[in-house]
C-alpha atoms as an extended CHARMM CRD file, in Angstrom:
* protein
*
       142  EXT
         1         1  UNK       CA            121.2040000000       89.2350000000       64.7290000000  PROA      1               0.0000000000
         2         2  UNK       CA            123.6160000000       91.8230000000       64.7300000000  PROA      2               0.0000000000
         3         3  UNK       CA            121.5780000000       94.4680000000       63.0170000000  PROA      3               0.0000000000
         4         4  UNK       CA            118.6300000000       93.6520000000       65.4690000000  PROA      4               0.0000000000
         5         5  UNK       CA            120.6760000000       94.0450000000       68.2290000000  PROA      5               0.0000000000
         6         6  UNK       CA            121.7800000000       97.4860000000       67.2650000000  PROA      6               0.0000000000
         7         7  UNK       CA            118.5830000000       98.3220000000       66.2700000000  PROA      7               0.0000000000
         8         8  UNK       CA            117.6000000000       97.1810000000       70.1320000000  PROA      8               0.0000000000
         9         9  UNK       CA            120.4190000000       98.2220000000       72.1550000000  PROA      9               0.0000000000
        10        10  UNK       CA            121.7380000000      102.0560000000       72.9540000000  PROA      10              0.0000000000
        11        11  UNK       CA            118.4870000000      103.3080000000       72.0880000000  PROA      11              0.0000000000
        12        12  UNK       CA            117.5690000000      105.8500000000       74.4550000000  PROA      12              0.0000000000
        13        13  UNK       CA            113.9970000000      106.9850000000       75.4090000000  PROA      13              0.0000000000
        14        14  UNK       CA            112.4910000000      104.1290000000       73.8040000000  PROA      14              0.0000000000
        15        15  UNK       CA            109.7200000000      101.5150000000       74.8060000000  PROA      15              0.0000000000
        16        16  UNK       CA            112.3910000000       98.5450000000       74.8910000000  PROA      16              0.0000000000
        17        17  UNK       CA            114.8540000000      100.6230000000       76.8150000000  PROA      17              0.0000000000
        18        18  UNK       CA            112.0170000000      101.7670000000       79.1470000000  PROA      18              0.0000000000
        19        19  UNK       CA            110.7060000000       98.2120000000       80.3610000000  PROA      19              0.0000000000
        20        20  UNK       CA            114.5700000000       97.4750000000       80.4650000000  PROA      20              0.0000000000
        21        21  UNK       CA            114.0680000000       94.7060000000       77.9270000000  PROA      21              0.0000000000
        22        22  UNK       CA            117.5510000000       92.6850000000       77.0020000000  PROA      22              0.0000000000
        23        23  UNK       CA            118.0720000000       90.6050000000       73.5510000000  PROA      23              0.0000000000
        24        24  UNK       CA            119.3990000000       86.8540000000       74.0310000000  PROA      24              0.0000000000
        25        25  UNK       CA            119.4030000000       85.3770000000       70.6640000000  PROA      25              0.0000000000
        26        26  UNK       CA            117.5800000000       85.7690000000       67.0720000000  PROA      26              0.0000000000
        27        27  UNK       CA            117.3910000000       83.8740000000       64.7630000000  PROA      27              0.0000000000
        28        28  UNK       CA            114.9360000000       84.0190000000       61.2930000000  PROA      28              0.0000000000
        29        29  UNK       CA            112.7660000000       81.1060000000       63.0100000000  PROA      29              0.0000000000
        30        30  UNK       CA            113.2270000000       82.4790000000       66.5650000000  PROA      30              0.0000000000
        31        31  UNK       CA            113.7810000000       85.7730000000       68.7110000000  PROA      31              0.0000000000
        32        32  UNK       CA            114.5940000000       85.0340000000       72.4440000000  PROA      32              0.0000000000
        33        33  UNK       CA            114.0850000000       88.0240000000       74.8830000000  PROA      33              0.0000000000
        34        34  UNK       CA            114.5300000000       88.4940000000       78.5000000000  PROA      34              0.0000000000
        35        35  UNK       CA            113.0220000000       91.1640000000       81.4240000000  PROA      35              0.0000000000
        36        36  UNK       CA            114.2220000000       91.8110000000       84.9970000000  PROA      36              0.0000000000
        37        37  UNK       CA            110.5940000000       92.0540000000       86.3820000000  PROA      37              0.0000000000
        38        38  UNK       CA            111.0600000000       94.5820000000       89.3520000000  PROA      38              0.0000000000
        39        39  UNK       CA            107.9990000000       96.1730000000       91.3390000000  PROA      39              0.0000000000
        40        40  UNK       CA            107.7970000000       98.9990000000       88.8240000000  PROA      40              0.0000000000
        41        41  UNK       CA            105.9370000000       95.9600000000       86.5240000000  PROA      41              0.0000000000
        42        42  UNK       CA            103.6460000000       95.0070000000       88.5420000000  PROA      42              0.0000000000
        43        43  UNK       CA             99.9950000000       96.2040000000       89.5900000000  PROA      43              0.0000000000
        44        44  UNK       CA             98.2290000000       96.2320000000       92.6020000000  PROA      44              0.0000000000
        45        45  UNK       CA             97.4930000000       92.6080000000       93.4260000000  PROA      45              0.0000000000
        46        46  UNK       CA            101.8000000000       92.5470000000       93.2210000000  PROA      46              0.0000000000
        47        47  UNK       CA            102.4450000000       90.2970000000       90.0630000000  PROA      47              0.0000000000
        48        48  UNK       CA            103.4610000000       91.3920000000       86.6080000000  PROA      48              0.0000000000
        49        49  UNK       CA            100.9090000000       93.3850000000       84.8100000000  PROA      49              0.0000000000
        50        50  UNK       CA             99.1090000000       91.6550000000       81.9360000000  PROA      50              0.0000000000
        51        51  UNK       CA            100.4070000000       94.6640000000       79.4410000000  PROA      51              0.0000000000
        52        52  UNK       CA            103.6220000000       93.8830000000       80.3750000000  PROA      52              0.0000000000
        53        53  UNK       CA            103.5840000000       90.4850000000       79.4590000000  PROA      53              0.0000000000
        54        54  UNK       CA            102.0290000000       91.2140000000       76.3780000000  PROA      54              0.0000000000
        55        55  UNK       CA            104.0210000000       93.8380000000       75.1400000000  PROA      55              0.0000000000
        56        56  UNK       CA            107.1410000000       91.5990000000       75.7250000000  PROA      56              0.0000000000
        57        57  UNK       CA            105.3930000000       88.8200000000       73.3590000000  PROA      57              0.0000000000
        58        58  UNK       CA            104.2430000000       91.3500000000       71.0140000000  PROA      58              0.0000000000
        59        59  UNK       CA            107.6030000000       92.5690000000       70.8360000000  PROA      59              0.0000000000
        60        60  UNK       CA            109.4370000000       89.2300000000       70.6100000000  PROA      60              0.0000000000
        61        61  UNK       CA            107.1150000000       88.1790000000       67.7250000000  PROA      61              0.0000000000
        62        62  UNK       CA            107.5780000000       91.6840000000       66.1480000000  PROA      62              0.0000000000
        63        63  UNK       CA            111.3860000000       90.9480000000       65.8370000000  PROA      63              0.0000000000
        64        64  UNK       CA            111.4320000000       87.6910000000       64.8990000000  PROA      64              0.0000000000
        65        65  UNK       CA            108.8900000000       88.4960000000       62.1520000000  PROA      65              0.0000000000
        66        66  UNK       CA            110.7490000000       90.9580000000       60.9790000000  PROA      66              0.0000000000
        67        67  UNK       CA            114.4430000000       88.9540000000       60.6700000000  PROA      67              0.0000000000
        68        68  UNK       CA            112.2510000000       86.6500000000       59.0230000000  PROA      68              0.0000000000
        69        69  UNK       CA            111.6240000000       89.0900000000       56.3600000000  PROA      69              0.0000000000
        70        70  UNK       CA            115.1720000000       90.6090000000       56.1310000000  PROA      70              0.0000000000
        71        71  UNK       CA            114.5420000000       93.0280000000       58.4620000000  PROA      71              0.0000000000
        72        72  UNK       CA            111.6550000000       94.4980000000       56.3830000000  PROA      72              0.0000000000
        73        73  UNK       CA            109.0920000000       96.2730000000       58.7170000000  PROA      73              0.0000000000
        74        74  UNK       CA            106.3500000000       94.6930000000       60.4250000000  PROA      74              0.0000000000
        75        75  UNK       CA            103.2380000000       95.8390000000       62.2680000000  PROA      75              0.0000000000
        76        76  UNK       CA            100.8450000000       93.7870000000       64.3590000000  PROA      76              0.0000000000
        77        77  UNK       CA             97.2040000000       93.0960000000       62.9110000000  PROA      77              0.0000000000
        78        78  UNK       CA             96.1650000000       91.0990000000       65.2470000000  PROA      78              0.0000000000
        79        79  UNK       CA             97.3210000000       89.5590000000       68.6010000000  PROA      79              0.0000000000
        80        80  UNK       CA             95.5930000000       86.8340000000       70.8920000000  PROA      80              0.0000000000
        81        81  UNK       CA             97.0060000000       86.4610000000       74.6150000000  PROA      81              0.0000000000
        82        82  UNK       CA             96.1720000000       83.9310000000       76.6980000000  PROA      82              0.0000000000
        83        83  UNK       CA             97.3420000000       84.3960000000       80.7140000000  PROA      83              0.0000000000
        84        84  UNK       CA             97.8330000000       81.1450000000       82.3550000000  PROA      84              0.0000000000
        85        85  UNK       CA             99.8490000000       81.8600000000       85.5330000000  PROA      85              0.0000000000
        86        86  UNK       CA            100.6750000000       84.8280000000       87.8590000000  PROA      86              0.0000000000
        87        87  UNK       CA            104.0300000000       86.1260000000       87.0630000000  PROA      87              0.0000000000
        88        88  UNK       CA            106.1350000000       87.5000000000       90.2650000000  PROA      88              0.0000000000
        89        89  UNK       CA            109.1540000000       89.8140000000       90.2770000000  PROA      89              0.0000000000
        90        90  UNK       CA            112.5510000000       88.1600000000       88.9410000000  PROA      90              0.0000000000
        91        91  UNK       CA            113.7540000000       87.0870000000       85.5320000000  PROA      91              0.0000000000
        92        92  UNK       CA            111.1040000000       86.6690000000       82.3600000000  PROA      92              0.0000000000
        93        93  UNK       CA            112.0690000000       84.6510000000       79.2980000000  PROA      93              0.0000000000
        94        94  UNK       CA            110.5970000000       85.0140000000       75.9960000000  PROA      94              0.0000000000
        95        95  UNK       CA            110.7630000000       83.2620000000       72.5530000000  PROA      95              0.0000000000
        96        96  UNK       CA            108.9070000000       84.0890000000       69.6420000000  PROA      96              0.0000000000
        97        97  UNK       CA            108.6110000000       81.6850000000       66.4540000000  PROA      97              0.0000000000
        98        98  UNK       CA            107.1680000000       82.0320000000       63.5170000000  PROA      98              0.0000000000
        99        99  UNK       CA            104.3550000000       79.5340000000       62.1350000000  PROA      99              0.0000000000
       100       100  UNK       CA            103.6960000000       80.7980000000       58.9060000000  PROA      100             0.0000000000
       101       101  UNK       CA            104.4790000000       83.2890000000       56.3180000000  PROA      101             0.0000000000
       102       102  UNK       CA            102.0660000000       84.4650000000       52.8290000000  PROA      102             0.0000000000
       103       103  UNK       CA            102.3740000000       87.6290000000       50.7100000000  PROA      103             0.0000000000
       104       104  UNK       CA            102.5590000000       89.9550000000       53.1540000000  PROA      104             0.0000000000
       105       105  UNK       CA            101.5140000000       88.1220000000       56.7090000000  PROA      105             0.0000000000
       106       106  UNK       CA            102.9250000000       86.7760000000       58.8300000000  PROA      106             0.0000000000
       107       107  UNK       CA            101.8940000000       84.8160000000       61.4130000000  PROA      107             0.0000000000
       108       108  UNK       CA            103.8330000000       83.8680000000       65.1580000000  PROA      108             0.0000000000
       109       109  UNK       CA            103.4710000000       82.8910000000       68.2090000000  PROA      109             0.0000000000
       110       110  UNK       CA            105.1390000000       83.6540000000       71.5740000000  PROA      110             0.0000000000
       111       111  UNK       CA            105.4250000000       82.1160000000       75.3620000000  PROA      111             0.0000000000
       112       112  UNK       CA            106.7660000000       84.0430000000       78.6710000000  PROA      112             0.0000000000
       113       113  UNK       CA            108.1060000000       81.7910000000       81.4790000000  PROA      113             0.0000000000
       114       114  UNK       CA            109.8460000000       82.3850000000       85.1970000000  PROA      114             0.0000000000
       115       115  UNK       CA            113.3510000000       81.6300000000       86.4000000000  PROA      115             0.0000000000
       116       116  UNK       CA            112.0020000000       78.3720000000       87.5220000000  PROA      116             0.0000000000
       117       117  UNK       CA            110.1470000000       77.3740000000       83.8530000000  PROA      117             0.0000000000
       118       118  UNK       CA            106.4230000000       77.9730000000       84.6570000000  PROA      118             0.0000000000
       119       119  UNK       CA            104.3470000000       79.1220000000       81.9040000000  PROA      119             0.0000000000
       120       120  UNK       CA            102.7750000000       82.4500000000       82.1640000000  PROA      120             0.0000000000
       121       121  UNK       CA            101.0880000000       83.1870000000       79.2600000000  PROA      121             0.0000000000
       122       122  UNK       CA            101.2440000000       82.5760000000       75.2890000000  PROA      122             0.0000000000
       123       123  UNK       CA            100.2550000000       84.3340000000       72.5960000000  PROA      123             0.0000000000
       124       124  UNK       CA             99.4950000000       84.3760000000       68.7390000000  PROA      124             0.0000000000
       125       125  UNK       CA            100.0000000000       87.1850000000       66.3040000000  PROA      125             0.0000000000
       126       126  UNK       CA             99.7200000000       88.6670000000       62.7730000000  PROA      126             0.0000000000
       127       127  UNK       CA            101.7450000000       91.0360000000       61.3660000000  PROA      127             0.0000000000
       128       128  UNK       CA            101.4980000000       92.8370000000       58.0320000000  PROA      128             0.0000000000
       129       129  UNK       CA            105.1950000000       93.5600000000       56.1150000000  PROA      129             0.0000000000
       130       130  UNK       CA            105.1430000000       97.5020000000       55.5340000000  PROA      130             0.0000000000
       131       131  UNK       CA            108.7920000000       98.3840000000       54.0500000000  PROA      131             0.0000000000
       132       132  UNK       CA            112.5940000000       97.9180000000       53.4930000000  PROA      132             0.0000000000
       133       133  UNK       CA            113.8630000000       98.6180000000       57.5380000000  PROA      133             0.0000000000
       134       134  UNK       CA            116.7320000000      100.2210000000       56.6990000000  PROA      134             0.0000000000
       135       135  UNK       CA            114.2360000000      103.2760000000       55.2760000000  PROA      135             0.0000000000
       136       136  UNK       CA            113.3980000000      103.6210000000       59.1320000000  PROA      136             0.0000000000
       137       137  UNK       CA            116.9880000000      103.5350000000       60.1040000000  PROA      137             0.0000000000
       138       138  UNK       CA            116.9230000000      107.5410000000       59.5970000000  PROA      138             0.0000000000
       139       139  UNK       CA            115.2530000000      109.0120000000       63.2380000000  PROA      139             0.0000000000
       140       140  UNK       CA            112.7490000000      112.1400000000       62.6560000000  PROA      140             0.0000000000
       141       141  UNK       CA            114.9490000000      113.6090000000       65.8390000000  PROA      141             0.0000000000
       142       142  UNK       CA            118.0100000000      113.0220000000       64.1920000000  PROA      142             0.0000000000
């Protein structure tokens, strides 16, 4: 988890630091993320926008994929999202787990729920293993 986590955290200008997205555990069966939804996630009708939601899964099942694999690289193929409640402002919990590795695939699935434990959406996702992660570790603005 440790390498995740600085891989995660102290990263400026980046998606994860933008949503203000915060690492709880990870595990190579499970990644567990967190968001303090403010108004700035929402749309109009006032609840958490759909893209929101689905980037935190995507990126939950992204990480957990990829401490699965070492920390190899991973990109999604192929994600599924299925929105079962409106999510409101306040604290979002995530955990991604993986249901089943071959080759090169790898295939998860991910939940978001409130403070108060109410489903708000799941999803399912395939990712394809691209390359060693520490090759990324060097920045092109470095």
């Amino acid at each position: 988890m440790d390498i995740l986590r600085s891989l995660v955290e102290g990263e400026v200008n980046t998606f994860w630091e933008y949503l203000g997205c915060e690492l709880i555990e990870a595990d190579a069966k499970e990644v567990h993320i967190a968001l303090q939804a403010g108004p700035q996630h929402t749309n109009v009708v006032g609840i958490v926008h759909g893209g929101v939601l689905t980037t935190l899964m995507d990126q939950a099942m992204g990480m957990v994929s990829m401490v699965s694999r070492n920390m190899e690289l991973c990109v999604t193929t192929n994600l599924n999202v299925h929105f079962l409640s409106a999510m409101k402002q306040g604290r979002l919990e995530v955990k991604a787990r993986i249901l089943h590795q071959g080759g090169r695939t790898i295939t998860t699935e991910a939940e978001v729920k409130d403070s108060e434990g109410t489903l708000g959406c799941m999803a399912t996702a395939t990712f394809r293993v691209l390359r060693k992660q520490t090759d990324h570790l060097i920045r092109p603005d470095a």
